[in-house]
NUVEX-285726 format. One line per 4 residues: number of its first residue (from 1); for each residue x, y, z of N, C-alpha, C, O. Coordinates in nm, 4 decimals, padded with zeros to 6 digits. Layout:
NUM> X/Y/Z/X/Y/Z/X/Y/Z/X/Y/Z  ...
END
This chain:
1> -07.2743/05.8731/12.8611/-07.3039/05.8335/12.7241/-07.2320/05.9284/12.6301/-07.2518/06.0495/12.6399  -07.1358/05.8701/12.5244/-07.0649/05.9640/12.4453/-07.1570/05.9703/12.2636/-07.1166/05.9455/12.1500  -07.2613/06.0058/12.3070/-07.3310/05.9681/12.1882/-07.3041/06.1200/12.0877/-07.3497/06.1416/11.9754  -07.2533/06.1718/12.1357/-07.2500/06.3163/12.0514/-07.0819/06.3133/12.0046/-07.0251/06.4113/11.9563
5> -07.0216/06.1910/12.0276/-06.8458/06.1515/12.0197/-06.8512/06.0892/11.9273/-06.7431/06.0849/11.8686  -06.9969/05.9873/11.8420/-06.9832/05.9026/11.7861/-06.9452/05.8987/11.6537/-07.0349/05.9586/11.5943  -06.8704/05.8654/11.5817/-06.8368/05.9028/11.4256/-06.8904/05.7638/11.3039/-06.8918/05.6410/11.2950  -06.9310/05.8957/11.2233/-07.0149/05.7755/11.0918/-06.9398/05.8138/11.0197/-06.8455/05.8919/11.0326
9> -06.9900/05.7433/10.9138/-06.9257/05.8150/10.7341/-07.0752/05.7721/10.6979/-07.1523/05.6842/10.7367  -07.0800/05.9013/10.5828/-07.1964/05.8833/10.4963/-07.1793/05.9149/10.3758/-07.1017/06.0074/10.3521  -07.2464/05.8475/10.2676/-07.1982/05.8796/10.1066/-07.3122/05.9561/10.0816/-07.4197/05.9535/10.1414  -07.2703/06.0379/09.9681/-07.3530/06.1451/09.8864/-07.5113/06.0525/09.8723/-07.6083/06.1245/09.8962
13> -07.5368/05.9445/09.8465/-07.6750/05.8800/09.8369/-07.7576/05.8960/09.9942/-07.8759/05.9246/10.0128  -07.6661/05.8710/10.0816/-07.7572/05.8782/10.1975/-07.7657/06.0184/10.2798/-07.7971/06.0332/10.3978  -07.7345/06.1020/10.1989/-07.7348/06.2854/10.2379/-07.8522/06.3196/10.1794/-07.9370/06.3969/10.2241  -07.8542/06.2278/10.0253/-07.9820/06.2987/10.0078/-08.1130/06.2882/10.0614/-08.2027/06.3649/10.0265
17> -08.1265/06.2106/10.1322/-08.2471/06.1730/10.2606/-08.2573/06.2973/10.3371/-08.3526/06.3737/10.3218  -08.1667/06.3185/10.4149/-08.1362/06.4252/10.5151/-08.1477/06.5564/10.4543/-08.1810/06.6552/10.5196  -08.1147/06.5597/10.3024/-08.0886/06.7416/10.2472/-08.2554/06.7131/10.2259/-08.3012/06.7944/10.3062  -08.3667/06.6484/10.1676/-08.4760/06.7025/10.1522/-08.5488/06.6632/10.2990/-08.6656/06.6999/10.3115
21> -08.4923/06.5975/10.4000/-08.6158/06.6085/10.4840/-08.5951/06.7682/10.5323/-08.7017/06.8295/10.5390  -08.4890/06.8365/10.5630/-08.4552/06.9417/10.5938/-08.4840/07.0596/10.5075/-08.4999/07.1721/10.5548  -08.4901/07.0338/10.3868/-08.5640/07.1410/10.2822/-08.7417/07.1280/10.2850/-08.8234/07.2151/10.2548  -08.7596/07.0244/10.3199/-08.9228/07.0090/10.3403/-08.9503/07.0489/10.4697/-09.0650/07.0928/10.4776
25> -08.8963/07.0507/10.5629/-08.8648/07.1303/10.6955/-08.8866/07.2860/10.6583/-08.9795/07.3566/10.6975  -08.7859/07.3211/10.5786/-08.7604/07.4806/10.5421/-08.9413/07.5440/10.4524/-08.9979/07.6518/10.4705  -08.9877/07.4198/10.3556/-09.0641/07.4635/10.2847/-09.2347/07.4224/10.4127/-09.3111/07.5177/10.4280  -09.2548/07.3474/10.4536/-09.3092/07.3576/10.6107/-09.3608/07.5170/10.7000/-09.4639/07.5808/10.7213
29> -09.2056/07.5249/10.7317/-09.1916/07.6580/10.7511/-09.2397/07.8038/10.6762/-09.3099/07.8893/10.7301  -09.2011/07.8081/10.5810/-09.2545/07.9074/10.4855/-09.3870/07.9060/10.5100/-09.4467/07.9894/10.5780  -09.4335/07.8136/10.4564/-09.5255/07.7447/10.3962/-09.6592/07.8026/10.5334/-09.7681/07.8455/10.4954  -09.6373/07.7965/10.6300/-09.6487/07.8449/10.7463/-09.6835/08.0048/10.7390/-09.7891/08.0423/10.7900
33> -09.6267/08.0667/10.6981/-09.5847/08.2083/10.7035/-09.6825/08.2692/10.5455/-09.7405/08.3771/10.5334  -09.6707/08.1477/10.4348/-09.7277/08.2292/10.3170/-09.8471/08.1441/10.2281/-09.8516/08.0231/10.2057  -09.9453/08.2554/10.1843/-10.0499/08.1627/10.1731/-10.0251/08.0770/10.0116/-10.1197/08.0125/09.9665  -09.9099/08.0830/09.9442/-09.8490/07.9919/09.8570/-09.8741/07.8616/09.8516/-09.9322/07.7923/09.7681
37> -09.7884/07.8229/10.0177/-09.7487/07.6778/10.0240/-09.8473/07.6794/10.1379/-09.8124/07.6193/10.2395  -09.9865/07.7496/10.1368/-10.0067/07.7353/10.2362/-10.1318/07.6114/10.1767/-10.1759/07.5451/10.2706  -10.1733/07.5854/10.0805/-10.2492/07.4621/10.0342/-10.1899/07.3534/10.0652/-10.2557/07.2610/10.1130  -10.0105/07.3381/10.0379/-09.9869/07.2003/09.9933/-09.8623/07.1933/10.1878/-09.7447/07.1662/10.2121
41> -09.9615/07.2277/10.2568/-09.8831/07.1768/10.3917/-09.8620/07.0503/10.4165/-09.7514/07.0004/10.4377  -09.9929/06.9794/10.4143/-10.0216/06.8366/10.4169/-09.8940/06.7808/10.3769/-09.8085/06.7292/10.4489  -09.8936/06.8005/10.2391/-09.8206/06.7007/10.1481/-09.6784/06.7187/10.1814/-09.5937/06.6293/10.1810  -09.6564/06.8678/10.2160/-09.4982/06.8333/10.2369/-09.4722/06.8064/10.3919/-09.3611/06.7610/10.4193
45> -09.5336/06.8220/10.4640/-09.5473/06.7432/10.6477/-09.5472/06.5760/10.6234/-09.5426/06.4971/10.7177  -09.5508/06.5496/10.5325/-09.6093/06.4163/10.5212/-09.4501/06.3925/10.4986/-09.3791/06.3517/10.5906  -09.3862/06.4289/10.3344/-09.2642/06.4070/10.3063/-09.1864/06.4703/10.3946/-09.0820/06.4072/10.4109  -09.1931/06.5809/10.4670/-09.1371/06.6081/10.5768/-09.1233/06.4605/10.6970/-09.0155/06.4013/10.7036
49> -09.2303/06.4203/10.7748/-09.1833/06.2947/10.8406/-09.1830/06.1735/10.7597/-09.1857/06.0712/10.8280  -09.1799/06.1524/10.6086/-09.1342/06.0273/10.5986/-08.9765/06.0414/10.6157/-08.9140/05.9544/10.6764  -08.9094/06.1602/10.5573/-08.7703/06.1563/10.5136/-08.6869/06.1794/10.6440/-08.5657/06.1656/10.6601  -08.7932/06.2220/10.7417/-08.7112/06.2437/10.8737/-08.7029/06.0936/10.9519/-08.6217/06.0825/11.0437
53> -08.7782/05.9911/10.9186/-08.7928/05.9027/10.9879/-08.7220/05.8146/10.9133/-08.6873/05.7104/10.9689  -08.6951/05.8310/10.8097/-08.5682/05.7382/10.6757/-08.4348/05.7640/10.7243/-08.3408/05.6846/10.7270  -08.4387/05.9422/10.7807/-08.3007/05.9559/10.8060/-08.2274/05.8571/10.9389/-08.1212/05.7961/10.9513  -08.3747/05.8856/11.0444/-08.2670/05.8501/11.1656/-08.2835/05.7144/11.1687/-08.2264/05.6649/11.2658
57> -08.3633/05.6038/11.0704/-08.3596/05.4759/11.0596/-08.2486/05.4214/10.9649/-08.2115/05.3043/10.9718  -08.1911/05.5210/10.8663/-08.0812/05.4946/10.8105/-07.9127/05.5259/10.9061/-07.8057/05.4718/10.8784  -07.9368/05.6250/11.0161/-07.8348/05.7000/11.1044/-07.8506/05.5740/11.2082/-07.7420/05.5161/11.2119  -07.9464/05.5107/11.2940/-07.9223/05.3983/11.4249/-07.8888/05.2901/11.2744/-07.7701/05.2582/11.2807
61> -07.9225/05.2588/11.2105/-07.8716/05.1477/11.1179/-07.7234/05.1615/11.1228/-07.6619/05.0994/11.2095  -07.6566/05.2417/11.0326/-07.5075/05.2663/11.0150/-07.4498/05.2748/11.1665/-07.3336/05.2483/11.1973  -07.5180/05.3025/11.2256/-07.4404/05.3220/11.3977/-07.4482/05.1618/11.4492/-07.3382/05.1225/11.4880  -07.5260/05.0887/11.4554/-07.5216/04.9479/11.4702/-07.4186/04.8555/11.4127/-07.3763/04.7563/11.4720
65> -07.3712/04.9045/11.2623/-07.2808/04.8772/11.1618/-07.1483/04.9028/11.1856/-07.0492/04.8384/11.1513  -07.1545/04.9677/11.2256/-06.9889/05.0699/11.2910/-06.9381/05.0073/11.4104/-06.8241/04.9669/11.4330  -07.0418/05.0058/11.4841/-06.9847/04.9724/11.6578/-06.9979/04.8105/11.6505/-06.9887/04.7695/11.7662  -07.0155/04.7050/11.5622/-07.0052/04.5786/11.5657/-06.8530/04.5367/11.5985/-06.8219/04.4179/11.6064
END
């Protein structure tokens, strides 16, 4: 399986999915570590897996699109 060979293109609109599930990832993390963000875990775990589950439903989408 050459699935790590496979090439997309992505425009600046569909990065931004991926740059905040990964910053809500980062703030997760912290968030973890300090009693700050340590109230609002919930909320960003939540936007944490919606935006992670947008990404890779937007990533097998465009990959379906490509290899037609």
């Amino acid at each position: 399986m050459n699935f790590f060979k496979i090439k997309t293109s992505w425009s600046n609109a569909e990065f931004i999915v991926l740059k905040i599930s990964i910053a809500t990832a980062f703030i997760f993390i912290g968030g973890y570590f300090h009693r700050f963000f340590h109230h609002y875990w919930i909320p960003v775990l939540i936007l944490f897996l919606i935006t992670a589950f947008w990404t890779i439903h937007l990533w097998v989408k465009k990959l379906k699109m490509e290899n037609k």
